[in-house]
GUDREN-552234 format. One record per residue (C-alpha): residue in three letters; x, y, z; residue number from 1. Coordinates in pm, 1 decimal. Layout:
rest:ala | px:X | py:Y | pz:Z | nr:NUM
...
//
This chain:
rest:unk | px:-6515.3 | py:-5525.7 | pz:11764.1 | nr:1
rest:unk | px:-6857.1 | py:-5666.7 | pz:11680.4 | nr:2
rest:unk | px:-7069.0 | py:-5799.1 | pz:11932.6 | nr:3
rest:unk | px:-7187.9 | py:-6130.3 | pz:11950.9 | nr:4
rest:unk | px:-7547.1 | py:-6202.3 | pz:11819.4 | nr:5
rest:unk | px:-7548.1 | py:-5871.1 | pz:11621.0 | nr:6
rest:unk | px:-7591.1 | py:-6099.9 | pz:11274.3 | nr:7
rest:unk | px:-7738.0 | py:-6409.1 | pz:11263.5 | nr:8
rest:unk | px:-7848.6 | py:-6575.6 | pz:10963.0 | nr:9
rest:unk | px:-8195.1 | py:-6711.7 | pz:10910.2 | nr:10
rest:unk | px:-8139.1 | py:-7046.6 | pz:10922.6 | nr:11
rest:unk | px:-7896.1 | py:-7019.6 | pz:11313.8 | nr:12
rest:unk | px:-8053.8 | py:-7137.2 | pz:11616.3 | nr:13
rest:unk | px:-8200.7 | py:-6838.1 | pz:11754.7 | nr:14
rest:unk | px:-8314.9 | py:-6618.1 | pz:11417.2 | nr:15
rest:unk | px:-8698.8 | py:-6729.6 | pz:11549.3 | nr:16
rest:unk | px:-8710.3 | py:-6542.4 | pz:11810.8 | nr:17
rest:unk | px:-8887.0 | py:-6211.7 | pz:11730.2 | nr:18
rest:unk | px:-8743.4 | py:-6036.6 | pz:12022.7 | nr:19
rest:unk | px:-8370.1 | py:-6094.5 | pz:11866.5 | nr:20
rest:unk | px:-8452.6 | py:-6021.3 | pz:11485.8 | nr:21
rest:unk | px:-8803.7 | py:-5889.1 | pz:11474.0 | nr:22
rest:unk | px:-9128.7 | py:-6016.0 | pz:11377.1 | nr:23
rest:unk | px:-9078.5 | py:-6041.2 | pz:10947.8 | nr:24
rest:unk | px:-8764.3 | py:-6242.9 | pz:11010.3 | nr:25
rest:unk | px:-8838.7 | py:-6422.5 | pz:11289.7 | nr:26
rest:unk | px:-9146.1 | py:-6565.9 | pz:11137.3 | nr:27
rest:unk | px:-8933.4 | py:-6669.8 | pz:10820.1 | nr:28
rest:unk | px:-8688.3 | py:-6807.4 | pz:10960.8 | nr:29
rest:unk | px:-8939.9 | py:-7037.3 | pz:11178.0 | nr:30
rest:unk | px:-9078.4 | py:-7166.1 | pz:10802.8 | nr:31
rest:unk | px:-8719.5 | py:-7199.3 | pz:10689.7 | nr:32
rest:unk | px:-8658.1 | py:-7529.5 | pz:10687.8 | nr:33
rest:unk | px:-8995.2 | py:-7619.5 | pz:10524.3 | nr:34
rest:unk | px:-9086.7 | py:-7409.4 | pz:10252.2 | nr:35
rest:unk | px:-8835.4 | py:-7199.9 | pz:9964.2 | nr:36
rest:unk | px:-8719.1 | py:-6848.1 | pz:10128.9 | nr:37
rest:unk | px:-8460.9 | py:-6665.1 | pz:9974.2 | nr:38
rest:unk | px:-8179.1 | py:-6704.1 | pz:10197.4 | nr:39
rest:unk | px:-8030.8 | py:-6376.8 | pz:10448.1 | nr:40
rest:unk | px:-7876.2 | py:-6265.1 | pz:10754.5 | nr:41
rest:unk | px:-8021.7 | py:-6044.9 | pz:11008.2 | nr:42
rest:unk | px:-7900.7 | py:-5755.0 | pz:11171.1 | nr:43
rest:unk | px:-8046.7 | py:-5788.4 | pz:11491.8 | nr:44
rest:unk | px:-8214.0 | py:-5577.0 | pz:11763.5 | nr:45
rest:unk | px:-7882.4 | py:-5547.9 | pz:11993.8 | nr:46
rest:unk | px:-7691.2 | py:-5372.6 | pz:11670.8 | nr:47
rest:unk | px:-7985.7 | py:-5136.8 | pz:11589.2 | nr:48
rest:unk | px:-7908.0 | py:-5038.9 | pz:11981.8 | nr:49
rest:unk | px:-7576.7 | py:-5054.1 | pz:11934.7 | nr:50
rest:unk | px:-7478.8 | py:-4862.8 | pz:11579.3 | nr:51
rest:unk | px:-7854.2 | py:-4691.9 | pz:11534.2 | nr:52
rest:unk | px:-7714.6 | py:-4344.5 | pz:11663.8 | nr:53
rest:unk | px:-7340.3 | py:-4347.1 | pz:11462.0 | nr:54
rest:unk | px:-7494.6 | py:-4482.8 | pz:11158.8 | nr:55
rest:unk | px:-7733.7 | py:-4190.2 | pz:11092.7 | nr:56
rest:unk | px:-7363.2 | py:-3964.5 | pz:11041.3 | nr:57
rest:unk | px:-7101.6 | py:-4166.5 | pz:10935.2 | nr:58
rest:unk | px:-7090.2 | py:-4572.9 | pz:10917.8 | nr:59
rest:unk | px:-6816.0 | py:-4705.3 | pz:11186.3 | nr:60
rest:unk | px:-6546.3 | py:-4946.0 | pz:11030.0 | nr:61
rest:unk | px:-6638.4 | py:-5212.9 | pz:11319.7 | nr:62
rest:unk | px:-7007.3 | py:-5175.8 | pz:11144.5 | nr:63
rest:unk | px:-6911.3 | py:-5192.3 | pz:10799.6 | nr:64
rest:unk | px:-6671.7 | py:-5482.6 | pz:10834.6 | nr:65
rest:unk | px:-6954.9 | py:-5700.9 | pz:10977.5 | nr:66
rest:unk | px:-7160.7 | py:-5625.4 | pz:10718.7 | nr:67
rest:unk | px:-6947.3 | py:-5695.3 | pz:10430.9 | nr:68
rest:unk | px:-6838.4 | py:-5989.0 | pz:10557.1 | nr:69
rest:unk | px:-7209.5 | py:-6114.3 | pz:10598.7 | nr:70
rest:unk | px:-7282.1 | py:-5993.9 | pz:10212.4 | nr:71
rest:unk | px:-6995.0 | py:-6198.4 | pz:10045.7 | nr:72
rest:unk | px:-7087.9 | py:-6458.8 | pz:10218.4 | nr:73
rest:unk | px:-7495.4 | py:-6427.6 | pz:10088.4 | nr:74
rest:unk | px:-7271.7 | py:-6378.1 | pz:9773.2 | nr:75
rest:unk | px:-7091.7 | py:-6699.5 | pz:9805.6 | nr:76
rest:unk | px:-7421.4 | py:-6890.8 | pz:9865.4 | nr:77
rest:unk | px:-7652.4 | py:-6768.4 | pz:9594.5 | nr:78
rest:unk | px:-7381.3 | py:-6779.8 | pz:9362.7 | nr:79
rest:unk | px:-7278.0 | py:-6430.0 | pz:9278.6 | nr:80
rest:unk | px:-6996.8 | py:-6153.5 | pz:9417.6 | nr:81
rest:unk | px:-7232.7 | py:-5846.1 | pz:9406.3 | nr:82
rest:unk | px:-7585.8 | py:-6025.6 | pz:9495.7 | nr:83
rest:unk | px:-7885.1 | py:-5788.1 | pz:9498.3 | nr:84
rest:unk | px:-8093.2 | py:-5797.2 | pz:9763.4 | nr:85
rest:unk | px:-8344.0 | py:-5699.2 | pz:9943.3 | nr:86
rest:unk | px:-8310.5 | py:-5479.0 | pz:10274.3 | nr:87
rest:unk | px:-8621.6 | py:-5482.0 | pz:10512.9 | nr:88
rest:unk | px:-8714.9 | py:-5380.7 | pz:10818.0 | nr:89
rest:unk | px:-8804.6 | py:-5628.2 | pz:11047.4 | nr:90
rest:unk | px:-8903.8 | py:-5464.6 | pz:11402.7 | nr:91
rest:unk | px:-8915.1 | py:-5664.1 | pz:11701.5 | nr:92
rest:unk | px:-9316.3 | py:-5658.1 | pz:11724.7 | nr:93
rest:unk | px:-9387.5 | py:-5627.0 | pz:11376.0 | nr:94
rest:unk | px:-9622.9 | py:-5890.1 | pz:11173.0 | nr:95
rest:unk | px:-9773.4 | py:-5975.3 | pz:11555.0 | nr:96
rest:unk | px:-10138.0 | py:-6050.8 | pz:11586.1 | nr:97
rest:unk | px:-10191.5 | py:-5729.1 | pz:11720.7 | nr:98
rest:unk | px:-10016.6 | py:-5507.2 | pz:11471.5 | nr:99
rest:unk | px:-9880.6 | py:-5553.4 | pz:11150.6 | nr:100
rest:unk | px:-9733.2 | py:-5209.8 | pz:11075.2 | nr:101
rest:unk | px:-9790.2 | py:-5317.9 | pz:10720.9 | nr:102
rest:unk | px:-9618.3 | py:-5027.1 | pz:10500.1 | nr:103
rest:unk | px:-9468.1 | py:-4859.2 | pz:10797.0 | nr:104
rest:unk | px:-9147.2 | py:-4945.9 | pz:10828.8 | nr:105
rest:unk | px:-8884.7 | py:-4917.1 | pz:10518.9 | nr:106
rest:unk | px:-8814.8 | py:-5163.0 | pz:10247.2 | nr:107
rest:unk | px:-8544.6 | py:-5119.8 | pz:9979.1 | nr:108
rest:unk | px:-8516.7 | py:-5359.6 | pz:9693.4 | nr:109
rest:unk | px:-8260.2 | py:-5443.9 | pz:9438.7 | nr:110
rest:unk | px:-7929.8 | py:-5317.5 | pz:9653.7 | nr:111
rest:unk | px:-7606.6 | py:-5432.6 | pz:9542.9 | nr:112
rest:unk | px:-7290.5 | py:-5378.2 | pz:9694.3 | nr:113
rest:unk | px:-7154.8 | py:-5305.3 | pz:10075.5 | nr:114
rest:unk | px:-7223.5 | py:-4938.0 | pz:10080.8 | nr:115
rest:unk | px:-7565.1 | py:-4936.3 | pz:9893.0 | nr:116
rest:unk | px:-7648.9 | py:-5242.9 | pz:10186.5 | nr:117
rest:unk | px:-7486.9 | py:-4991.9 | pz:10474.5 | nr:118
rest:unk | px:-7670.6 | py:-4710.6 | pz:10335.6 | nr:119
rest:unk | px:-8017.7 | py:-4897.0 | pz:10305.6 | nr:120
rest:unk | px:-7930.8 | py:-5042.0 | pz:10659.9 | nr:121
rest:unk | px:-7916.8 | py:-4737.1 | pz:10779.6 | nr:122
rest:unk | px:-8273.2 | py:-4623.4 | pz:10661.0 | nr:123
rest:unk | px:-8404.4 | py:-4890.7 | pz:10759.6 | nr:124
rest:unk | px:-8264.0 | py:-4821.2 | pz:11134.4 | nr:125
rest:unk | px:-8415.1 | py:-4402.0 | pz:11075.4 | nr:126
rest:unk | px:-8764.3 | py:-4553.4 | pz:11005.9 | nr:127
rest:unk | px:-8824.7 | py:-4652.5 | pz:11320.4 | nr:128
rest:unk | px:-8787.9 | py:-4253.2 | pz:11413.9 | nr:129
rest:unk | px:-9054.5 | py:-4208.3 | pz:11083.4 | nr:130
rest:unk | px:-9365.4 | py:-3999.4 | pz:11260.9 | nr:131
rest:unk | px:-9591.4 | py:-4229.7 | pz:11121.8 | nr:132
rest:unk | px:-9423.7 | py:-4505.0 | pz:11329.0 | nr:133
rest:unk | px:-9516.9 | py:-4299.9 | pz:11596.4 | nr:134
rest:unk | px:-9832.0 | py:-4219.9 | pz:11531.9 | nr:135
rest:unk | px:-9938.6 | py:-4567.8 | pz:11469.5 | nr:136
rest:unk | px:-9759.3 | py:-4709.5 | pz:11753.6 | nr:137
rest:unk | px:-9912.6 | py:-4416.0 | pz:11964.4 | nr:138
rest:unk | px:-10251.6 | py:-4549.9 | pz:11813.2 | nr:139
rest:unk | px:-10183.2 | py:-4905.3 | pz:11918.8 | nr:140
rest:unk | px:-10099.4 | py:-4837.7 | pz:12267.9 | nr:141
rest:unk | px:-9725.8 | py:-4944.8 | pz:12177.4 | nr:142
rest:unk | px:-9421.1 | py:-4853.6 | pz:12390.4 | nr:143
rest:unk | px:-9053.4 | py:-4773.3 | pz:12141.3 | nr:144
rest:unk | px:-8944.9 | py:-5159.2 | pz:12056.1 | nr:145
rest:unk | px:-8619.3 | py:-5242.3 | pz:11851.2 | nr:146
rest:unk | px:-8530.6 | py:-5344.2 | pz:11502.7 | nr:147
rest:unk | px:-8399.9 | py:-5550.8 | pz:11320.8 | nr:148
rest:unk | px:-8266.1 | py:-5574.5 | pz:10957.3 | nr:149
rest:unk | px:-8303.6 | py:-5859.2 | pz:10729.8 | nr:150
rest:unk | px:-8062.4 | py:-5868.3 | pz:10405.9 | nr:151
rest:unk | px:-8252.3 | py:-6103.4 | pz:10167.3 | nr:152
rest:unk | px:-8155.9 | py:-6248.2 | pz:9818.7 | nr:153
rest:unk | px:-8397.0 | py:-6091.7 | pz:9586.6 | nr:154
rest:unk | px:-8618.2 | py:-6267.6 | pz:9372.7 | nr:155
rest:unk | px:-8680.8 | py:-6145.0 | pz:9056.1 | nr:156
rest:unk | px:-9008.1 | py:-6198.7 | pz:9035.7 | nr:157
rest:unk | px:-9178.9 | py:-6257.5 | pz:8687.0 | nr:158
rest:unk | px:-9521.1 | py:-6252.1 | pz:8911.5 | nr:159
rest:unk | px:-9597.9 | py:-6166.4 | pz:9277.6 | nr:160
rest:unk | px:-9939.7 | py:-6241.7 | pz:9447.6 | nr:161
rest:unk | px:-10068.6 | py:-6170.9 | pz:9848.1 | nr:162
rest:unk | px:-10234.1 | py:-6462.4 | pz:9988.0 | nr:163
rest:unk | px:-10506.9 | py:-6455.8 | pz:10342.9 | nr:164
rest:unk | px:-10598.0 | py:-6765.9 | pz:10482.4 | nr:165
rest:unk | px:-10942.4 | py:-6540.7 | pz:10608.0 | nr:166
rest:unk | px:-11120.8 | py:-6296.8 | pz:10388.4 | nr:167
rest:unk | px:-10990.8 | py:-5944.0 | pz:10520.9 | nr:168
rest:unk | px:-11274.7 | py:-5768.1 | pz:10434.1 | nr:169
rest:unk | px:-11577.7 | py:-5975.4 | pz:10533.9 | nr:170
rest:unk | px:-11377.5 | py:-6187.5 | pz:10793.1 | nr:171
rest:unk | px:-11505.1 | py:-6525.3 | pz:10641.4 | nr:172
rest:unk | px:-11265.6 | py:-6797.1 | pz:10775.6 | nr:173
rest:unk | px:-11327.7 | py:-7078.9 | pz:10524.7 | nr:174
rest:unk | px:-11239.3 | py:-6797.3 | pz:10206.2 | nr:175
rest:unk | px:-10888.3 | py:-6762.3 | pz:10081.8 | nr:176
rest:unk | px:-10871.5 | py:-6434.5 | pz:9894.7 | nr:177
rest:unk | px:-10581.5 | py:-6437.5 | pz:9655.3 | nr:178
rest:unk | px:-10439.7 | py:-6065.5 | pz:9501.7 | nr:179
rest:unk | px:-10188.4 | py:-6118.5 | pz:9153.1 | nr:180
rest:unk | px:-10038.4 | py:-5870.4 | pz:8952.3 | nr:181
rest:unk | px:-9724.7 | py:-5939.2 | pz:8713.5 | nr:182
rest:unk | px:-9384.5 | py:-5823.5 | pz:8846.0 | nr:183
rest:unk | px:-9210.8 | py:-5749.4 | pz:9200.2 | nr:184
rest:unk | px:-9547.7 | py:-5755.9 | pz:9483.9 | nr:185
rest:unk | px:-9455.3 | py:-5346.3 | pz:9536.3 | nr:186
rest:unk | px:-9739.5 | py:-5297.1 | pz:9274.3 | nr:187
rest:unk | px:-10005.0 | py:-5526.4 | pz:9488.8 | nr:188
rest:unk | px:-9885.7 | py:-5415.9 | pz:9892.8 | nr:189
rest:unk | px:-9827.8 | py:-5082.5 | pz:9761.7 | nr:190
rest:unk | px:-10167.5 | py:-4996.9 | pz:9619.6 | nr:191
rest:unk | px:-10024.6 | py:-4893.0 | pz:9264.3 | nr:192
rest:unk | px:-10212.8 | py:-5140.9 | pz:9077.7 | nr:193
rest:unk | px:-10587.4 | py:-5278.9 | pz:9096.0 | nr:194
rest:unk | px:-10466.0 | py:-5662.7 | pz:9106.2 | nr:195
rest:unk | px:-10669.5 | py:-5986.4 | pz:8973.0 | nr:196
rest:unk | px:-10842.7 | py:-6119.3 | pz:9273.1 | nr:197
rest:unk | px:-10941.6 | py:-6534.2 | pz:9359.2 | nr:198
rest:unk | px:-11167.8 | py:-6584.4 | pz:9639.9 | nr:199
rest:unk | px:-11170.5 | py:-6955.1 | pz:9680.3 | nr:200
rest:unk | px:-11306.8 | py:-7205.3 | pz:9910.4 | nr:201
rest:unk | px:-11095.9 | py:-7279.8 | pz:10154.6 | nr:202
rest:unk | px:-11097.0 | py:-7646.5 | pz:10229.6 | nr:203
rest:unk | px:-11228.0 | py:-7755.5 | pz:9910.1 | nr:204
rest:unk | px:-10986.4 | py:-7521.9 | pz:9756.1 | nr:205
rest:unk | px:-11272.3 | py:-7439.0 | pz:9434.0 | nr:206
rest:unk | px:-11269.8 | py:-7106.0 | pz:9327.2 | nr:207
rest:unk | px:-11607.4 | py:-6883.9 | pz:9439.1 | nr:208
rest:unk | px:-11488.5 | py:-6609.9 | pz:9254.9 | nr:209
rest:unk | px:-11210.7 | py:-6452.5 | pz:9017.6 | nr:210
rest:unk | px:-11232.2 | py:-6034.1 | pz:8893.7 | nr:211
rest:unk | px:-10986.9 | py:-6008.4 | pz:8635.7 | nr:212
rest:unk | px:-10815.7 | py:-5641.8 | pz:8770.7 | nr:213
rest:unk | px:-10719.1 | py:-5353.2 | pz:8601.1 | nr:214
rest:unk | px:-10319.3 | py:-5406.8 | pz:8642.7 | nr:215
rest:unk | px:-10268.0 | py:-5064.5 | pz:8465.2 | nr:216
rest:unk | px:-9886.9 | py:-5080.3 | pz:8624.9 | nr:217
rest:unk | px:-9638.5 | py:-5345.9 | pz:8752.7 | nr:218
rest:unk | px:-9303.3 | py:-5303.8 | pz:8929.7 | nr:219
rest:unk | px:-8992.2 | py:-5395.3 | pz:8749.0 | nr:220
rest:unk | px:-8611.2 | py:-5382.5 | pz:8885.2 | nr:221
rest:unk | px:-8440.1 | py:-5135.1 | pz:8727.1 | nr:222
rest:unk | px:-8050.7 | py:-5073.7 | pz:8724.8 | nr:223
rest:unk | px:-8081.9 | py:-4985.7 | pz:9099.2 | nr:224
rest:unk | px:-8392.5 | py:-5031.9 | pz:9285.7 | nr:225
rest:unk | px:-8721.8 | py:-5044.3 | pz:9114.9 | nr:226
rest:unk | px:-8962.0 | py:-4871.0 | pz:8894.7 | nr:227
rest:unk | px:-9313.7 | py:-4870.1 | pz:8767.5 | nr:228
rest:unk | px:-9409.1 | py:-4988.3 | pz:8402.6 | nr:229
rest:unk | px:-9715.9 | py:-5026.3 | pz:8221.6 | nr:230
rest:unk | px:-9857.7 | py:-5347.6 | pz:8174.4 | nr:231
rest:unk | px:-9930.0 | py:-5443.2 | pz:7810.1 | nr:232
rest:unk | px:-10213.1 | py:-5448.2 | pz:7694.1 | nr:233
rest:unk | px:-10216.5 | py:-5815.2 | pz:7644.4 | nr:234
rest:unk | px:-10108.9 | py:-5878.6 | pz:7960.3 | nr:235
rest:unk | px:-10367.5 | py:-5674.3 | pz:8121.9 | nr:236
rest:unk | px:-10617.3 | py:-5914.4 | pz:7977.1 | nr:237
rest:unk | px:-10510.3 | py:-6224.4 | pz:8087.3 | nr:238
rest:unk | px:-10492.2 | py:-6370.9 | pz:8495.6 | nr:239
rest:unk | px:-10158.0 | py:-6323.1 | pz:8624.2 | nr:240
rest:unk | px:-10172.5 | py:-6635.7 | pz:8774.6 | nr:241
rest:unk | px:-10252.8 | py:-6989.0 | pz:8625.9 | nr:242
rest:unk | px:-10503.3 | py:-7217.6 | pz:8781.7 | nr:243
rest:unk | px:-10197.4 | py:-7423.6 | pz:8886.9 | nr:244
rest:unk | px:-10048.8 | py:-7152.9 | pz:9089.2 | nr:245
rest:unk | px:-10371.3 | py:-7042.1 | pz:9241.4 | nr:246
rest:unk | px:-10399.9 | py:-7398.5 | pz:9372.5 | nr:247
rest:unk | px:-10089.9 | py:-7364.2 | pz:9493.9 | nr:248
rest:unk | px:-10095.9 | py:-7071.7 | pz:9676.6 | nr:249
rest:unk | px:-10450.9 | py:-7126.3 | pz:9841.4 | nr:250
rest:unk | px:-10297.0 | py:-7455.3 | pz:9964.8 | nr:251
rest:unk | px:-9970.8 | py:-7290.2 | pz:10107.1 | nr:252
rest:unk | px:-10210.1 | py:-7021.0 | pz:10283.7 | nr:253
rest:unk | px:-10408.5 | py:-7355.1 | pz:10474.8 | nr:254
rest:unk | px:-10114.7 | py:-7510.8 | pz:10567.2 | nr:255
rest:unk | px:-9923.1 | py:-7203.7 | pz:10691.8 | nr:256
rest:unk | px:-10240.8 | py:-7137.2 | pz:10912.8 | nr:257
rest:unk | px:-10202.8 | py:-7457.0 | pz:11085.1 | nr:258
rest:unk | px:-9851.5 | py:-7428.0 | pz:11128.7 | nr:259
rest:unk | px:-9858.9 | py:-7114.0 | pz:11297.7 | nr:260
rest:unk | px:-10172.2 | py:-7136.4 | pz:11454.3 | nr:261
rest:unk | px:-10334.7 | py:-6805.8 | pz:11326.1 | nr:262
rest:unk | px:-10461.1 | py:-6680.2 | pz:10955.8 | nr:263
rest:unk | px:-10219.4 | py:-6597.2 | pz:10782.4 | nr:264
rest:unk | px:-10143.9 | py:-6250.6 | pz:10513.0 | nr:265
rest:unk | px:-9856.0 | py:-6393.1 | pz:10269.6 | nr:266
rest:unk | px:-9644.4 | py:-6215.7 | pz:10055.0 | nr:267
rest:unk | px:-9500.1 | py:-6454.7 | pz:9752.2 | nr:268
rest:unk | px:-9329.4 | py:-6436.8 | pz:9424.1 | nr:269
rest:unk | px:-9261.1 | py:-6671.5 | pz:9128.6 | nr:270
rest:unk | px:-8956.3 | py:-6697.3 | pz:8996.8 | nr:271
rest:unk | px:-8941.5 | py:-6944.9 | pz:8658.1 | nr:272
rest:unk | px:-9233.4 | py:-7078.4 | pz:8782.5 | nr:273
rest:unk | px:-9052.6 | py:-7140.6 | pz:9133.5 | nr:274
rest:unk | px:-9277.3 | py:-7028.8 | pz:9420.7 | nr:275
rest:unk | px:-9084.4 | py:-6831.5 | pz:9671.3 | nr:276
rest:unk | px:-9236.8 | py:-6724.5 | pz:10031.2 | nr:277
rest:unk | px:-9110.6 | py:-6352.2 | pz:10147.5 | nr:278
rest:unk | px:-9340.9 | py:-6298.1 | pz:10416.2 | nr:279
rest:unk | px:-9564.6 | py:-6462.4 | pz:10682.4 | nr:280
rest:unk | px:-9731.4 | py:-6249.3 | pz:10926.9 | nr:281
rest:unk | px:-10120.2 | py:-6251.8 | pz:11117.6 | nr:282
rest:unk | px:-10416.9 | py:-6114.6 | pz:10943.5 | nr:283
rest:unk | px:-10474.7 | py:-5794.8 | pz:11118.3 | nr:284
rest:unk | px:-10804.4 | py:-5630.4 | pz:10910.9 | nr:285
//
């Protein structure tokens, strides 16, 4: 039988508590209410304890049942039987002010169906055992914590952009420093592309600065999962981002940092010119 509290959804009493779902999704579901994030259910810490050791051999029924049952119903309310998704990692004191673990931990995009989700699960829950895990945790003075697993409705992004409410590299605390590249953000968080960068003033919200980047490559779903593409050569000349979304972004950045009472690294998308929030977490460097 499952346990209670091994799924909760982002938007249930109790999906904002880090210690329950993990940093990523606890700090989503916190902003849920307020700004457009793709809706999702969490695994939570207690079933990475619980199914963590079976799942690495063969996926128990108990474990599968819960988790199809949670997926048709993401499937019911985004409007489609086999909804892709996204499948991240979300440990319990990841995204803190103290440690991001940016990169770290596993994320797998564009899943569809139960066992791709089990299986992707399931890495997700073996990345915490990932030696550079260790080595960074070892680095941060950090004692073994739980995961979670958050099951997201993907967005197919036509653009993706990172957003700091404080410069990361000189520290300034009245820049926002905007990164853009067309496609899924893989390209951007990933280091596979030199994106188009906006350093703006932060109050004012007036640009100081724009470098038009490289954007040799962009990330593109493929049938399953994801894959690199060139960008044309059209494309590659132009901003990846209108002055209308940098605006908008820069302004979602200041508020978020006054909601959560720290600077803020972002991870958005546009969908159709919809602006979707995936990820909310301190500024760490």
């Amino acid at each position: 039988m499952t346990a209670p509290g091994e799924i909760l959804w982002l938007d249930e009493p109790g999906c904002a508590d880090p210690a329950v779902v993990g940093g990523k999704a606890a700090n989503l579901a916190r902003l849920l209410g307020v700004h457009r994030i793709p809706p999702g259910f969490c695994l939570t810490a207690a079933a990475h304890a619980r199914w963590a050791g079976s799942a690495c051999t063969s996926l128990p029924e108990a474990l599968t049942s819960m988790v199809a049952t949670a997926y048709a119903a993401l499937g019911e309310r985004h409007g489609g039987e086999a909804v892709a998704v996204a499948v991240r990692s979300s440990a319990v004191d990841e995204d803190g002010a103290g440690a991001s673990f940016a990169g770290i931990y596993t994320s797998i995009l564009n899943v569809r169906g139960v066992e791709d989700v089990l299986h992707a699960i399931a890495q997700c829950w073996a990345s915490a055992e990932d030696p550079r895990v260790t080595a960074y945790r070892r680095g941060k003075g950090l004692p073994d914590a739980g995961i979670g697993v958050l099951v997201q409705a993907l967005v197919a992004a036509d653009r993706s952009a990172v957003v700091f409410s404080r410069n990361p590299t000189s520290g300034a605390p009245d820049e926002v420093v905007i990164n853009a590249n067309w496609g899924l953000g893989e390209s951007i968080v990933g280091g596979l592309a030199t994106p188009d960068t906006w350093i703006l003033k932060k109050h004012a919200l007036s640009t100081l600065r724009f470098d038009l980047g490289a954007k040799e490559h962009m990330t593109v779903l493929a049938k399953t999962g994801t894959r690199e593409v060139p960008v044309l050569r059209t494309l590659r000349a132009r901003p990846s981002l209108a002055d209308s979304h940098v605006r908008e972004l820069a302004a979602l950045a200041v508020h978020l940092e006054e909601v959560m009472g720290w600077p803020v690294d972002l991870e958005c998308a546009y969908q159709a010119e919809q602006l979707y929030l995936l990820q909310c977490r301190p500024v760490t460097t």
